[in-house]
C-alpha positions in Angstrom: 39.5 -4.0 20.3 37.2 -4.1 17.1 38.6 -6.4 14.9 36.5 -6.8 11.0 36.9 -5.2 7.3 36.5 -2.3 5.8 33.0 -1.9 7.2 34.9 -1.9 10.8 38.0 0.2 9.6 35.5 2.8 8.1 34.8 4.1 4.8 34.8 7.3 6.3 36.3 9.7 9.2 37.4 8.5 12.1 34.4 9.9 14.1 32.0 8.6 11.9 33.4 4.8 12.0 31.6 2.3 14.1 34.9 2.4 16.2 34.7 5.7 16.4 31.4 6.4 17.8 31.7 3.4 19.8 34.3 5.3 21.6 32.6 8.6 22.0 29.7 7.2 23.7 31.2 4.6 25.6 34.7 6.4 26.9 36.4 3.6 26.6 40.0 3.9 24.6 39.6 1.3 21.6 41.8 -0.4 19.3 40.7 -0.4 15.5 41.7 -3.6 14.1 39.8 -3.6 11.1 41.6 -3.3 7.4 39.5 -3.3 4.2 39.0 -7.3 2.8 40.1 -9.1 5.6 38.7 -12.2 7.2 38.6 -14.5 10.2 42.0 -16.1 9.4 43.4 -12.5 9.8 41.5 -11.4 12.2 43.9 -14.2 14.2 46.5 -12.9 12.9 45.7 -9.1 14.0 44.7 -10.3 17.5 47.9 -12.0 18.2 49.7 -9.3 17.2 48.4 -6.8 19.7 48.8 -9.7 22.2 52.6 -9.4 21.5 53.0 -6.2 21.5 51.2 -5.7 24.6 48.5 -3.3 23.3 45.4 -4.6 25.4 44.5 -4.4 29.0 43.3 -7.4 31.9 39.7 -7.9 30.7 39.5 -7.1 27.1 36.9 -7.3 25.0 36.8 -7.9 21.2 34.2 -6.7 18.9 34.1 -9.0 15.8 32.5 -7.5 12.7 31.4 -11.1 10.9 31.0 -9.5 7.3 29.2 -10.8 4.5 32.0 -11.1 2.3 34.0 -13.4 5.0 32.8 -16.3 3.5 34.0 -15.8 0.5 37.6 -14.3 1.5 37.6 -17.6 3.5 36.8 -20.0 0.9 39.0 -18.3 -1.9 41.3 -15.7 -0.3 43.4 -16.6 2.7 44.8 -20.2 2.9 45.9 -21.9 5.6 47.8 -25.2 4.9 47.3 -25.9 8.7 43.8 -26.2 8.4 43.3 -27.9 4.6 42.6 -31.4 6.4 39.7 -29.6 8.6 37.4 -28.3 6.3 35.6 -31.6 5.1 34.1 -30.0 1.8 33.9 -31.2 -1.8 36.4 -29.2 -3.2 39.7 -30.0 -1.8 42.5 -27.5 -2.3 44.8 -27.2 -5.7 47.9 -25.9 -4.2 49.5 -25.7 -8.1 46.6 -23.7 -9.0 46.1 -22.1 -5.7 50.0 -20.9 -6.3 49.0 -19.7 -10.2 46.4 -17.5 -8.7 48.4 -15.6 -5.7 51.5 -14.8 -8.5 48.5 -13.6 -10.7 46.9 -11.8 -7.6 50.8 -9.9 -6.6 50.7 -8.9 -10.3 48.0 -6.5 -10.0 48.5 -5.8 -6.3 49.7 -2.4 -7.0 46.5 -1.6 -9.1 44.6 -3.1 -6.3 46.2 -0.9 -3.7 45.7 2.6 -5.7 42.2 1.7 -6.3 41.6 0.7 -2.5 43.7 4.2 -1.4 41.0 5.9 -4.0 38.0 4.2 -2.6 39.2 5.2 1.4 40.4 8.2 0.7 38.6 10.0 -2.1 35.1 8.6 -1.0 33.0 11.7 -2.3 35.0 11.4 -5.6 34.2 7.2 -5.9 29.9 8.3 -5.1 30.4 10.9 -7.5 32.2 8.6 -10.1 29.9 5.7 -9.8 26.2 7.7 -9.9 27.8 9.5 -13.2 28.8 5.9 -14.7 25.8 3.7 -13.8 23.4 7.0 -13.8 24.6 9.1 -16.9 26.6 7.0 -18.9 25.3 3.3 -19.0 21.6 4.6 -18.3 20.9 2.1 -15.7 20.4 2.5 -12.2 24.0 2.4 -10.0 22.7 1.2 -6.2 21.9 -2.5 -8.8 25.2 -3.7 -8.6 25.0 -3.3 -5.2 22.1 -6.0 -4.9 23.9 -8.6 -7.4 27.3 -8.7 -5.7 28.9 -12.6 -5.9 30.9 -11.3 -2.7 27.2 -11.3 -1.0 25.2 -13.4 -2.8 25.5 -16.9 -0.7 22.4 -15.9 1.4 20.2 -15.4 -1.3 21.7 -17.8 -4.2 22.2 -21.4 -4.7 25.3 -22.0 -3.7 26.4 -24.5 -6.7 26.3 -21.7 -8.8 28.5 -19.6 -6.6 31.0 -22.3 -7.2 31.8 -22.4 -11.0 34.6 -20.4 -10.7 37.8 -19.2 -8.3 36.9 -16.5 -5.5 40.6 -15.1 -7.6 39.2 -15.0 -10.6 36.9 -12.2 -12.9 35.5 -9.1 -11.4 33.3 -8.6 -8.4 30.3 -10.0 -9.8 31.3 -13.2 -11.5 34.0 -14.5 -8.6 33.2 -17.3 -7.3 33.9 -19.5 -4.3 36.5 -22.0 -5.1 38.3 -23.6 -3.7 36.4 -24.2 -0.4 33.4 -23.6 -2.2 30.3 -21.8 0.7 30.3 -24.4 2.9 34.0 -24.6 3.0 34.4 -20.8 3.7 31.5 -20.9 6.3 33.0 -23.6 8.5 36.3 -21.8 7.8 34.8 -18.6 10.0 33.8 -21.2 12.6 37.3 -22.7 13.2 38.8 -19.5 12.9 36.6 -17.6 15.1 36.5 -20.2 17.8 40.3 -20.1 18.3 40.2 -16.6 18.5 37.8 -16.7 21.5 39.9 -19.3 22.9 43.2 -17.2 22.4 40.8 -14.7 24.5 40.1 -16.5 27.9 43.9 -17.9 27.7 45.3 -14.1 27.4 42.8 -13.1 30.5 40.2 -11.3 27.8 36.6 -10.8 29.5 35.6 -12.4 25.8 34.0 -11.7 22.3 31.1 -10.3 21.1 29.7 -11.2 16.9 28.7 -8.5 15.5 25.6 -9.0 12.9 24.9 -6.7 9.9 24.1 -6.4 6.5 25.1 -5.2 3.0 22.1 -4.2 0.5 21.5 -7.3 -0.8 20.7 -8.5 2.4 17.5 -6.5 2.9 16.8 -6.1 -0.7 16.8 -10.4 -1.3 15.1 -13.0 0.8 17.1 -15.6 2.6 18.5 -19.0 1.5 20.6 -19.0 3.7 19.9 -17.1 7.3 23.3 -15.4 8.1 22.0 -13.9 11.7 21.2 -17.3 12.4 24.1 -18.6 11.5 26.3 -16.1 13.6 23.9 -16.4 17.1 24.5 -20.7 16.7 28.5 -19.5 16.3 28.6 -17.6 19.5 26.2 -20.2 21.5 28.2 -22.9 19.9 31.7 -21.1 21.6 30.2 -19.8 24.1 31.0 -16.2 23.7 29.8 -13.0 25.1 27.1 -12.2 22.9 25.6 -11.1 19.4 24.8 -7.7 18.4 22.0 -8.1 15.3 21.8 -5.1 12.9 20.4 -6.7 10.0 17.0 -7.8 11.5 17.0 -4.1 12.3 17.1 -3.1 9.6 15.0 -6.0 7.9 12.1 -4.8 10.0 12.3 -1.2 8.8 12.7 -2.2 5.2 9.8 -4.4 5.7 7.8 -0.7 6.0 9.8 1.6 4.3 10.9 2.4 0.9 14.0 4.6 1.8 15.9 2.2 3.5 18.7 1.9 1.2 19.4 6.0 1.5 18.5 5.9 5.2 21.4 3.3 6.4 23.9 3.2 3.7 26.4 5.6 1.8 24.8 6.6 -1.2 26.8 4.2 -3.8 28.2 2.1 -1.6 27.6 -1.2 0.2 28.9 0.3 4.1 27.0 1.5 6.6 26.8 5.0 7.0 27.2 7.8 9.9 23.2 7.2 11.0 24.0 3.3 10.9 27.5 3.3 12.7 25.5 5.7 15.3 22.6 3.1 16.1 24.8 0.2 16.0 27.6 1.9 18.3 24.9 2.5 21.1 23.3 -1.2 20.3 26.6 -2.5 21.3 27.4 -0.3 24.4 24.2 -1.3 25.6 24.5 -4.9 25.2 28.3 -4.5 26.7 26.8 -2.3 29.8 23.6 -5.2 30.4 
C-alpha cells in the first residue's frame, strides 16, 4: 500500500503515477492511499482504515511518500488534541483560534474542492493556464513560484520567518507555520510515522519503507535544513525497512545539467513527472527485491 499526497495519488493517469508504474513493473496488486494535501496524521488514519476493512494481505508492505509540504500540513493543518502535550515547541496550541480558522477554512472548502478537481483533472488546462499568466500576462517567468513556495521553503529558509503567520492563513506563498511552528510540524511526522510502523508489525505487515523526494525548490536552493537526512535518521531511529532517496538523484544531475527542471517535473508544476515516477518506481522495486 502507498500511502502520501498528491505526489503519491498522481497528478496524472493512473499508469503514469508512481503507484502505477510501481505495479507494472513489480506485479504486485497495490493499494493507492494517497489523496492530494494530506499528511502523517492521515496517513494513520488511511492505514487503519484498510486494516478494518481488511484490504491488505499477511506481509504487507507500506510505501510512505514523506512530502515536503508534510511539515507544514503538520504544524498548521491536522490537529490532534491527543498529541498537543507531545510536541514540546514554543508555540503551544490556541484552540479558540485554532477553531476560528477551521470555520474559516469549511467556508471556502467548496472553492477549494473545484479548484483541486481542476488541478487533477484538467491538468493540461492548469500548464496551459499558468504559462499564459506568469508567461504572457504578468511578464515574468511561471516555473518562479515554484522555487519560492512557503509550503517548501523550511529547507532552505530560516525557520523564524516561516513562523509569522498561521499555516491557515494567506495564499501559498505567505502561509506560514503556526501553530506548531517547523520544529513542531517536524517532530509531528516523527510521532506520527512511528506509530504507523508500529501499527505495521502488530497487524503482521513485513514493514515500511520512507520514501525521499523533492519539489523544485529543493534542487534549485541549498540546504538549511537536510530533509534526506532527516528522513534516513527517521527510519533508523524506528527501525523500518528502508529509504528510497530521489532527491540526491536528482541533486546530482542538477549539479551538471541545466534542464533538470523540464527533465523530472511537469512543466508548471511542482510533481514529478512520467520519466520521474518511472525511475523512482524501479528504485523502489529494487530496494524491495535486495
Amino acid at each position: 500500500m502507498f500511502l502520501g499526497d498528491s505526489a503519491i495519488y498522481g497528478m496524472m493517469k493512473w499508469e503514469d503515477s508512481l503507484p502505477g508504474i510501481f505495479q507494472k513493473i513489480s506485479k504486485i496488486n497495490v493499494l493507492n492511499g494517497g489523496v492530494p494535501s494530506y499528511s502523517p496524521t492521515v496517513y494513520l488514519n488511511r492505514y487503519k482504515e484498510a486494516l478494518k476493512s481488511e484490504l491488505l494481505n499477511k506481509n504487507h508492505i507500506l510505501i510512505i511518500g514523506l512530502d515536503i509540504s508534510d511539515v507544514q500540513d503538520e504544524a498548521g493543518y491536522w490537529m490532534d488534541p491527543n498529541y498537543m502535550n507531545l510536541y514540546d515547541v514554543d508555540h503551544p496550541i490556541n484552540l479558540a483560534a485554532f477553531k476560528k480558522e477551521e470555520k474559516k477554512a469549511n467556508q471556502t472548502s467548496d472553492i477549494n474542492t473545484i479548484k483541486d478537481w481542476v488541478i487533477t483533472h484538467l491538468n493540461t488546462t492548469t500548464i496551459v493556464y499558468r504559462i499564459v499568466k506568469f508567461n504572457i500576462i504578468s511578464n515574468n517567468d511561471y516555473t518562479k513560484p515554484l522555487f519560492y513556495s512557503s509550503r517548501s521553503a523550511f529547507t532552505w529558509q530560516d525557520f523564524n520567518q516561516l513562523e509569522k503567520s498561521e499555516a491557515t492563513e494567506g495564499d501559498n506563498y505567505t502561509k506560514g507555520y503556526l501553530p506548531l511552528g517547523v520544529e513542531g510540524g517536524i517532530k509531528k511526522i516523527k510521532i506520527k510515522i512511528s506509530e504507523i510502523n508500529k501499527l505495521v508489525h502488530e497487524n503482521n505487515g513485513n514493514g515500511i519503507y520512507l520514501l525521499i523526494y523533492p519539489w523544485p525548490a529543493q534542487i534549485h536552493h541549498e540546504d538549511k535544513f537536510k530533509w534526506s537526512d532527516y528522513v534516513n535518521e527517521l527510519c533508523l531511529e524506528i527501525n523500518c525497512l528502508g529509504t528510497v532517496d530521489l532527491m540526491t538523484d536528482l541533486r546530482n544531475y542538477a549539479g551538471a545539467n541545466d534542464d533538470w527542471y523540464t527533465k523530472f517535473f511537469l512543466n508548471g508544476d511542482i510533481h514529478l513527472n512520467k520519466y520521474a515516477n518511472k525511475i523512482f518506481a524501479e528504485k523502489i522495486w529494487r530496494e524491495i527485491k535486495n
